[in-house]
FIVEX-316847 format. One record per residue (C-alpha): residue number from 0; residue in three letters; x, y, z. Coordinates in Angstrom, 1 decimal. Example, Ala and Ser with C-alpha at 12.3 -4.5 7.8 and 13.67 -1.06 7.14 Angstrom:
2
[0,ALA,[12.3,-4.5,7.8]]
[1,SER,[13.7,-1.1,7.1]]
This chain:
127
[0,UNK,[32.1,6.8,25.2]]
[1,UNK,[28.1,7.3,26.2]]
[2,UNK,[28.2,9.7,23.5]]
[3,UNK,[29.3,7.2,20.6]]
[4,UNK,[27.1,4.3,21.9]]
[5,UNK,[24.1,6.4,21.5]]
[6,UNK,[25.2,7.6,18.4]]
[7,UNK,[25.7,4.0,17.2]]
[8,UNK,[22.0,3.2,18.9]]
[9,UNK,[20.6,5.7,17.3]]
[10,UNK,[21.7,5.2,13.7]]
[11,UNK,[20.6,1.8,14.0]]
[12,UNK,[17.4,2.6,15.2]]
[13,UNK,[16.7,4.7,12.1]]
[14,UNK,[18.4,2.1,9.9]]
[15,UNK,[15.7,-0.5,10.6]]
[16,UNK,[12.7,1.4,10.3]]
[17,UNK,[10.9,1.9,7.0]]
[18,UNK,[11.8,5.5,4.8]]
[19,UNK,[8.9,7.6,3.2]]
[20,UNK,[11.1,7.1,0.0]]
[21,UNK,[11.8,3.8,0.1]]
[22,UNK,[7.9,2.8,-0.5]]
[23,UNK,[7.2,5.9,-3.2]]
[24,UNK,[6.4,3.8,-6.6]]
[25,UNK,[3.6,1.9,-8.1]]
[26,UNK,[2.5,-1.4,-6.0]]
[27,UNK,[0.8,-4.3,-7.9]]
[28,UNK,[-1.5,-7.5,-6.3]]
[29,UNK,[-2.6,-10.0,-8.8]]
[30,UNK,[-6.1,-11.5,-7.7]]
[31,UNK,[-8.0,-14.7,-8.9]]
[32,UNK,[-10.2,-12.2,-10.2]]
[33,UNK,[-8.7,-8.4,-10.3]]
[34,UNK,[-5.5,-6.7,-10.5]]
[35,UNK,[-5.0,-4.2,-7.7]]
[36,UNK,[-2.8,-1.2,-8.4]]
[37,UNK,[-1.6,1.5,-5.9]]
[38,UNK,[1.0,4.5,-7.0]]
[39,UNK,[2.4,5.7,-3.9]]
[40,UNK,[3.5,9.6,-4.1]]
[41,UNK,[4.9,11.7,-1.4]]
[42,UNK,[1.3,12.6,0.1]]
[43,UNK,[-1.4,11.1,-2.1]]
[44,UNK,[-2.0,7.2,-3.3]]
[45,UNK,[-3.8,6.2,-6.4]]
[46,UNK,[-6.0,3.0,-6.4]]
[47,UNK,[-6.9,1.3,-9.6]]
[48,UNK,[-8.9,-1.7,-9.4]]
[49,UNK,[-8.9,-4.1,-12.9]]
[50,UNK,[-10.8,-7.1,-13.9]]
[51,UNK,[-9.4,-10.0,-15.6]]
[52,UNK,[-10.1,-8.7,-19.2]]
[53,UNK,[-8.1,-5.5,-17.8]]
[54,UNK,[-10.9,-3.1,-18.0]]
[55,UNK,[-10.8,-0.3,-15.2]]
[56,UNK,[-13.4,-0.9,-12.7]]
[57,UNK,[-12.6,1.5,-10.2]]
[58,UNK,[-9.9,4.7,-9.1]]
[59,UNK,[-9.6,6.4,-6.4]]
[60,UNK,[-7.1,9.2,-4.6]]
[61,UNK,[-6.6,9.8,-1.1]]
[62,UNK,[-3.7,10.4,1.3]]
[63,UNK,[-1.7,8.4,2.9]]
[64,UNK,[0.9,8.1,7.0]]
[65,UNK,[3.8,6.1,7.2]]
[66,UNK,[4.7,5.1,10.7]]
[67,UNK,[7.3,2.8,12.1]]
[68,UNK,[6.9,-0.4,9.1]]
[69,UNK,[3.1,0.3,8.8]]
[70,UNK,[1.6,2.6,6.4]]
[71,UNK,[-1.7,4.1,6.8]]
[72,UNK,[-4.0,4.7,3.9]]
[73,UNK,[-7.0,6.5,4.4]]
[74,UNK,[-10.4,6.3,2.2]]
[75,UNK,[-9.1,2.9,1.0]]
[76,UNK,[-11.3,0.9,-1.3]]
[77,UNK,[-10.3,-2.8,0.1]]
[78,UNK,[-11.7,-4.7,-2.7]]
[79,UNK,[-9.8,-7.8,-1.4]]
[80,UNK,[-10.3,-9.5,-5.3]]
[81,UNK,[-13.9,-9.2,-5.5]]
[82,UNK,[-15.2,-9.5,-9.2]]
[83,UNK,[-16.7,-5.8,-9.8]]
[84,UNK,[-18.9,-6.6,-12.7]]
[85,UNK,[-19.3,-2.8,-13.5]]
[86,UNK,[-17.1,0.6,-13.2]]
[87,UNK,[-17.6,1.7,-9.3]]
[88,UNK,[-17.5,5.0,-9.0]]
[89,UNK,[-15.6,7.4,-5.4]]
[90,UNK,[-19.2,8.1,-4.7]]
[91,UNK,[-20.5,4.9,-5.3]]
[92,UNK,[-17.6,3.6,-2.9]]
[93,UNK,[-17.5,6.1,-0.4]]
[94,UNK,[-19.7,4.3,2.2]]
[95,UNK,[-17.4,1.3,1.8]]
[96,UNK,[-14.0,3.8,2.1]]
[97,UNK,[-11.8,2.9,5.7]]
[98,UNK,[-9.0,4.0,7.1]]
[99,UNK,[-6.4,1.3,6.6]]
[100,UNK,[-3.2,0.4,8.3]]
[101,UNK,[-1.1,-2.6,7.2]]
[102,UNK,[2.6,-3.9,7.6]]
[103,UNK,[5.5,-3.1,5.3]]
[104,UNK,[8.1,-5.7,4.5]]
[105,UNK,[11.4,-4.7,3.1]]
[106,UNK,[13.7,-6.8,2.0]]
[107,UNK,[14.6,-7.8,-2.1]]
[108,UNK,[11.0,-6.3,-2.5]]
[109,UNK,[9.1,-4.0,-0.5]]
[110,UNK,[5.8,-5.8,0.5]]
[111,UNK,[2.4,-3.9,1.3]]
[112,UNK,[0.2,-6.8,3.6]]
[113,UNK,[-3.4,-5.8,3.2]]
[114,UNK,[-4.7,-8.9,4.4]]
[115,UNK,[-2.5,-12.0,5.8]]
[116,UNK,[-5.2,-14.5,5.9]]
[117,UNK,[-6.0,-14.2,2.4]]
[118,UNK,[-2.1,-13.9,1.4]]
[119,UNK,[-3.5,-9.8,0.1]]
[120,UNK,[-0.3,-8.3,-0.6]]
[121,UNK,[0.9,-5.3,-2.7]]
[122,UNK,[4.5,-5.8,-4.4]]
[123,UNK,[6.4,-2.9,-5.5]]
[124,UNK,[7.7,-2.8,-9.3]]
[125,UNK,[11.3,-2.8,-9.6]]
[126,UNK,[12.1,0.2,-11.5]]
């Protein structure tokens, strides 16, 4: 009986957490004044930033940790829909690169919160 509670404990447990392949796609926040993209892979992220004409104004690559509903993205370029009047560069940004945790959400969408106070959040594209 111990056996088959813990069994039940267990699968529940790994039922509510967040899976590495539920977040893999491309993730999209559309500022006031940019449009964010990420494309989440197995082990590396993409980062586009746009402007409002949709000219590219800045990419970058890193990697990326998952942990229990929080993903980790490191060298992230938190733009947080700043108007970048011209193309920034990875060297250009690397003194403003961080290491970046932030909540996932999963329920009809899967939800990336960059920043709650400024309602910063990445939604995944339905395939």
């Amino acid at each position: 009986m111990k056996k088959i509670v813990l069994l039940i404990v267990l699968l529940f447990l790994f039922s509510c957490s967040t899976q590495k392949n539920d977040i893999l796609g491309k993730y999209e926040y559309k500022g006031n004044e940019t449009i964010d993209s990420l494309v989440i892979e197995k082990n590396v992220y993409t980062h586009k930033i746009f402007n409002k004409q949709g000219k590219l104004m800045y990419q970058g690559q890193s990697t990326w940790e998952l942990g229990k509903d929080r993903i980790t993205f490191f060298n992230f370029y938190n733009n947080e829909d700043y108007n970048l009047t011209e193309f920034l560069t990875e060297e250009q940004a690397k003194k403003f690169l961080i290491k970046m945790s932030c909540p996932i959400y999963v329920n009809q969408q899967v939800i990336i919160e960059t920043n709650a106070d400024e309602n910063i959040r990445y939604i995944k594209n339905k395939k």
